[in-house]
N, C-alpha and C positions, 0 to 999 in steps of 0.2 A: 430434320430435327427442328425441333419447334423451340423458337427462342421465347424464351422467359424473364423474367427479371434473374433470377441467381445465374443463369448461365450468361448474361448480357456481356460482360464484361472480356468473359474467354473467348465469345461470339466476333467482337472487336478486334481484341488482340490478332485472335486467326485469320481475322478478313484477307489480308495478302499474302499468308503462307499455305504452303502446299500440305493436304492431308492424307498423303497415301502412307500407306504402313501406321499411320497411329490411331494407337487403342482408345479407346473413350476416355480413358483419363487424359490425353495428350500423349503421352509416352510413346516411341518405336516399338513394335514389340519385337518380342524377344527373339535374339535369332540372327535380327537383322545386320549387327554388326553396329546397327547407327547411335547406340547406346554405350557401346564399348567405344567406338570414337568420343563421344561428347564426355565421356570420364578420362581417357586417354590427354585431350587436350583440359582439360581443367586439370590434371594433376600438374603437366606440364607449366600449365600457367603457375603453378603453385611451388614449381621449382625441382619435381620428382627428377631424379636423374636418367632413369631410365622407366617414363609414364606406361609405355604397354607393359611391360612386366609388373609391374605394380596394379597395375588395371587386370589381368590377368588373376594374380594371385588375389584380388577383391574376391573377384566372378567365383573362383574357386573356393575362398571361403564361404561364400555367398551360396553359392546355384551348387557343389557337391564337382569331383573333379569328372565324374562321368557327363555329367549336365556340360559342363565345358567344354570337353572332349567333341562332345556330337556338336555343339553348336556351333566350335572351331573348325569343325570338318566342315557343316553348311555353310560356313563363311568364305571357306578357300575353294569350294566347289563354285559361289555364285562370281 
């Protein structure tokens, strides 16, 4: 990838972090589980009582409860 002035900044940031699994915007994609942690712990931080059920029923409002389902399944299979 060819650094530019508008990407300089991200270019930086990422210099000592690891890039596998993310998408061009930065993001994990989807699927991987590493999304649902990084909400799981921010709710936690936030004081949720119980953050994965709440992080769950997000995805679900969010992604449709089929969309969840299969990606729950790829999760406990990796």
């Amino acid at each position: 990838m060819a650094i530019s002035r508008a990407n300089i900044g991200k270019e930086i940031k990422m210099a000592g972090k690891k890039r596998v699994g993310l998408k061009k915007g930065g993001q994990p994609k989807l699927g991987s589980g590493a999304r649902f942690k990084k909400l799981t712990a921010k709710l936690k931080k936030r004081g949720a009582k119980n953050p994965k059920a709440l992080a769950a029923a997000i995805g679900r409002k969010k992604y449709g409860s089929k969309k969840m389902a299969a990606m729950s399944k790829k999760g406990r299979k990796a």
